[in-house]
C-alpha positions in Angstrom: 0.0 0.0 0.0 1.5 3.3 -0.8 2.4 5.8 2.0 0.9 9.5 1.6 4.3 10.8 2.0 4.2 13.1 -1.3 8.0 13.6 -1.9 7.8 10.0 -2.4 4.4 8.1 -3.2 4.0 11.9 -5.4 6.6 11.1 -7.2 5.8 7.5 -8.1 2.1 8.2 -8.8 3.3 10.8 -11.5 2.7 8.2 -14.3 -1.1 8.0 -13.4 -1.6 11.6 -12.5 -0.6 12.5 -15.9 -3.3 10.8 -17.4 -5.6 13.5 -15.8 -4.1 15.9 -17.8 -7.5 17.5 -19.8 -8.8 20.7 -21.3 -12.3 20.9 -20.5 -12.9 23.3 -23.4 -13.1 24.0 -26.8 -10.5 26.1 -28.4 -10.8 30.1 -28.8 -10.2 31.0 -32.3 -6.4 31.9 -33.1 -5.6 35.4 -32.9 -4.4 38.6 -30.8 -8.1 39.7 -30.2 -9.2 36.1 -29.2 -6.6 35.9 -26.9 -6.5 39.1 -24.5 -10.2 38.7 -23.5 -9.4 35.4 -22.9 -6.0 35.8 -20.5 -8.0 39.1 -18.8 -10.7 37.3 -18.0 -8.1 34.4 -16.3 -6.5 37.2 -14.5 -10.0 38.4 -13.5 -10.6 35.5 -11.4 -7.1 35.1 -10.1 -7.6 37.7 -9.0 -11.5 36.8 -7.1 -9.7 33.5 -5.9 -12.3 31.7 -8.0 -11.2 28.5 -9.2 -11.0 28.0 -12.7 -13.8 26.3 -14.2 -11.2 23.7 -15.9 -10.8 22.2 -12.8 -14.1 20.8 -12.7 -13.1 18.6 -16.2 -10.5 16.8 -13.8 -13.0 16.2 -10.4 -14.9 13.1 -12.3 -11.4 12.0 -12.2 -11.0 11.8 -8.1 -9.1 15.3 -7.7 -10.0 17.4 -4.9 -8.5 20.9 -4.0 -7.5 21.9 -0.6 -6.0 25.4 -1.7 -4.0 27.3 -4.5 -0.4 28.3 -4.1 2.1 30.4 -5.9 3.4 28.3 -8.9 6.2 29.9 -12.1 5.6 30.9 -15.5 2.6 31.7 -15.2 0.7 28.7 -14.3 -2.0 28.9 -11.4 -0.9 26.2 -9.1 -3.4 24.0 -6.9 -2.5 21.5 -3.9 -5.1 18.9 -3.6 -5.3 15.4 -3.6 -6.8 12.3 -5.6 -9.2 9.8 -4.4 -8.9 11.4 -0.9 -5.3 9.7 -0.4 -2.4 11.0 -2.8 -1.6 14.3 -2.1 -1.1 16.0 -5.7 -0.3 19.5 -7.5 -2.8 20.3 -10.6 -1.2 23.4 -12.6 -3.6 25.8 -15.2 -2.3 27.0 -17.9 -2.9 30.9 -18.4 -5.7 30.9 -20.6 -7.6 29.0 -18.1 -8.8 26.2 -20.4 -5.8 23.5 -19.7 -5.2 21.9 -16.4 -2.2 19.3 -16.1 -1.8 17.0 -13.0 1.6 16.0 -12.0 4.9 17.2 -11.3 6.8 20.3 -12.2 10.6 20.7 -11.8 12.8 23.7 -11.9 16.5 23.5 -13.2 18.0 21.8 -10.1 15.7 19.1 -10.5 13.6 20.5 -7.5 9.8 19.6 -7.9 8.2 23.2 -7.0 5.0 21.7 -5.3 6.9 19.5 -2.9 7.2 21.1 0.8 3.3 23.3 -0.4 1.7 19.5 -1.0 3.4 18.5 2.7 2.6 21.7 4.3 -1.5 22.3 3.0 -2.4 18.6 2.2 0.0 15.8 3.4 0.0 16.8 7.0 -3.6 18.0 7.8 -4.4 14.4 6.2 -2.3 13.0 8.5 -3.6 14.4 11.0 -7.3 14.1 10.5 -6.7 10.3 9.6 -5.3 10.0 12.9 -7.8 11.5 14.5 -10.2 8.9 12.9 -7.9 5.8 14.3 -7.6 7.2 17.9 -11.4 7.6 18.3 -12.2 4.8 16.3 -13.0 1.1 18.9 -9.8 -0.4 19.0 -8.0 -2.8 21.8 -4.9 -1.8 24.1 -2.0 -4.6 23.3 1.0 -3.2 25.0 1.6 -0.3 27.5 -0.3 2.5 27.8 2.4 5.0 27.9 4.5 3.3 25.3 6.4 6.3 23.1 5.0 4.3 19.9 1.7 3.3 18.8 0.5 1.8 15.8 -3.0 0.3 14.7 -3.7 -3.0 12.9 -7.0 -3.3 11.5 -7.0 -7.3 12.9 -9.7 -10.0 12.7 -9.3 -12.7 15.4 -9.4 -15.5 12.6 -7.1 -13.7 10.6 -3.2 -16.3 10.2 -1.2 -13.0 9.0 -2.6 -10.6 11.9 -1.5 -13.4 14.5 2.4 -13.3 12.5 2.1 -9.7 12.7 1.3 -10.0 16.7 3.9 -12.7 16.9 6.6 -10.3 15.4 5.7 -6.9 17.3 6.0 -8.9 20.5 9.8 -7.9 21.2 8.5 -4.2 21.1 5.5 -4.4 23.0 7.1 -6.8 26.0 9.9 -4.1 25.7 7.1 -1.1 26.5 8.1 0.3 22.9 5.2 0.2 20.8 1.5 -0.1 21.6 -0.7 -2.2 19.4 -4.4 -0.7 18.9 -6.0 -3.7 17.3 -9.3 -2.6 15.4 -10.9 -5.4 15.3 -13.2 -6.3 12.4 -15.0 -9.5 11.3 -13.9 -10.3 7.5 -12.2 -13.6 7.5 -14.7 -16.1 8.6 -18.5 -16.3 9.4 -17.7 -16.6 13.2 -15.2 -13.7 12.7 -17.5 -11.0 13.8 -18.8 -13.1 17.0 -14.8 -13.7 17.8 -14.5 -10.0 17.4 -17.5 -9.0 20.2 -15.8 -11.7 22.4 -13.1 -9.6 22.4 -14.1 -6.3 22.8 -17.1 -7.1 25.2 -14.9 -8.6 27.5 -14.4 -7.1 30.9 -10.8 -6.8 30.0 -10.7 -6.0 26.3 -7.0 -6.3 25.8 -6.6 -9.6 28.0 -9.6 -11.5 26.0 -7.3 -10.4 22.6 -4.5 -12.0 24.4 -6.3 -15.1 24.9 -7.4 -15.2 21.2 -3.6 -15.0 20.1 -2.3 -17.1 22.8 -4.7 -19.9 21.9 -4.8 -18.9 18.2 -3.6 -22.6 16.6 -6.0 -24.4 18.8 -9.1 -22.0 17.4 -8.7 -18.7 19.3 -11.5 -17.2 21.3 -15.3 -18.5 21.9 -17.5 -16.5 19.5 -20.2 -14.8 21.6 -23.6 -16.9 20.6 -24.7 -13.3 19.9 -23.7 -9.6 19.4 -25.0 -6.7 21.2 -26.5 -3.8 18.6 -23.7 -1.8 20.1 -21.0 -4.0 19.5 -22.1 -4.8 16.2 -22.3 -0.8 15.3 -18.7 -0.8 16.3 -17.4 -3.3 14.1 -19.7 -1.7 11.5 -17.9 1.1 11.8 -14.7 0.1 12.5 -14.8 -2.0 8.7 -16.3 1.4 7.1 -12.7 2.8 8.7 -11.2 -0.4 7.3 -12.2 0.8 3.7 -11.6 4.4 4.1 -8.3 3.8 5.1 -7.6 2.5 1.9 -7.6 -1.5 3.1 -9.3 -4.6 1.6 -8.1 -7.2 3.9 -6.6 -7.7 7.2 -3.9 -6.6 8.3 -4.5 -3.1 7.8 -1.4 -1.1 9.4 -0.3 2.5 10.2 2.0 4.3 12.0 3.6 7.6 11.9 6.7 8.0 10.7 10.0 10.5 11.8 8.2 13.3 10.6 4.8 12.8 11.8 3.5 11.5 8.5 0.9 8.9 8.9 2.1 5.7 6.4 0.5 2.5 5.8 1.0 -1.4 5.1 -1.1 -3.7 3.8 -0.3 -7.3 4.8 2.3 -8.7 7.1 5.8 -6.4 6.7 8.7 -8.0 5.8 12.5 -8.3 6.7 13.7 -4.8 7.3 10.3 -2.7 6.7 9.0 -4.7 10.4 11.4 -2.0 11.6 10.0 0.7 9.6 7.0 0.2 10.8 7.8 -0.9 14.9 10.8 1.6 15.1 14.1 0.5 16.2 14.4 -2.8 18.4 
């Protein structure tokens, strides 16, 4: 799963953002006196801070502005983002009827948009999906004052959730990382009934302990039925799943060095365990 770290996952997504390149218009006749209406009326509302209606041609493709920024040559620069997860830079051209998607460089090789997509998209993302995850119904594994927390979207029948417990357990018995399992109910039909055993326990985090500890001979006893309130928890807490951008279990995130929220989807392997659990 790609991380929302724009100076990276930016970069890579280029090739797909420049297929939303579009003009959403047709063309005004050639000529000096087709053109100055044309650029005045652009620099009219530049001026208003109206967007330009050419943007619109490019929302049926997923992009979304969060605000406009300065941007060279005389382009009208944009930071928004695409499908509500890649940060991205949309640039109009001056006549207002071209909009391309993408990156833009200056002679050093510097992409201009860079440290404007961090500062106006990236990091308010990261912060409201945060927000989301620590008020969303998850389960304490670890201590509750560990310096690191990270959340698994985990369902109690899930093999690669009970690796990924398996592995963080150096961490967590250290007091490095807290898990904050969100449980769901995907894998199996019982899943969802393993899932309320868990988190309707009188001690949440100790019934998840017994579902991992007894994992290979079948885990927890399902609940023989779910409460309406447990079962609009893990309702909401597979809506989160989705939104997050996950399709399966586990779903992981974690913020990284510079407070950037990044995600895995799966087990992590070899080195990126560390990436994800911080240093050992």
């Amino acid at each position: 799963m790609l991380s929302i770290s724009p100076r990276i996952a930016h970069t890579l997504m280029l090739p797909a953002m420049l297929a939303l390149a579009a003009c959403s218009q047709a063309q005004t006749p050639t000529g000096k006196d087709a053109a100055a209406p044309a650029t005045a009326s652009a620099s009219a509302a530049a001026k208003k801070g109206e967007l330009p209606a050419v943007l619109k041609g490019i929302e049926k493709h997923g992009f979304e502005v969060v605000s406009e920024f300065d941007a060279p040559g005389g382009l009208r620069g944009f930071a928004g983002m695409v499908g509500g997860q890649q940060p991205a830079a949309a640039y109009v051209t001056a006549d207002g009827k071209h909009v391309l998607v993408g990156s833009l460089f200056d002679a050093e090789g510097n992409e201009v948009a860079a440290e404007t997509l961090e500062k106006l998209v990236a990091a308010p993302m990261s912060a409201k999906m945060w927000s989301k995850l620590e008020a969303s119904a998850w389960v304490r594994d670890g201590k509750a004052d560990a310096p690191r927390v990270v959340y698994t979207f985990s369902d109690a029948n899930c093999p690669y959730c009970h690796k990924f417990w398996e592995a963080a357990r150096p961490w967590v018995d250290a007091g490095k990382v807290q898990l904050r399992h969100i449980m769901v109910g995907v894998i199996r039909e019982d899943s969802p009934a393993k899932a309320a055993a868990i988190m309707a326990a009188r001690d949440p985090s100790a019934a998840l302990l017994e579902n991992e500890h007894q994992f290979d001979r079948g885990g927890i006893k399902p609940l023989p039925s779910i409460s309406r309130e447990i079962a609009g928890k893990l309702d909401a807490n597979q809506v989160l799943m989705v939104e997050m951008g996950f399709q399966g279990t586990p779903g992981i995130l974690f913020q990284d060095a510079q407070g950037q929220v990044q995600r895995r989807a799966g087990l992590p392997q070899g080195n990126d365990l560390q990436a994800v659990l911080g240093p050992r």
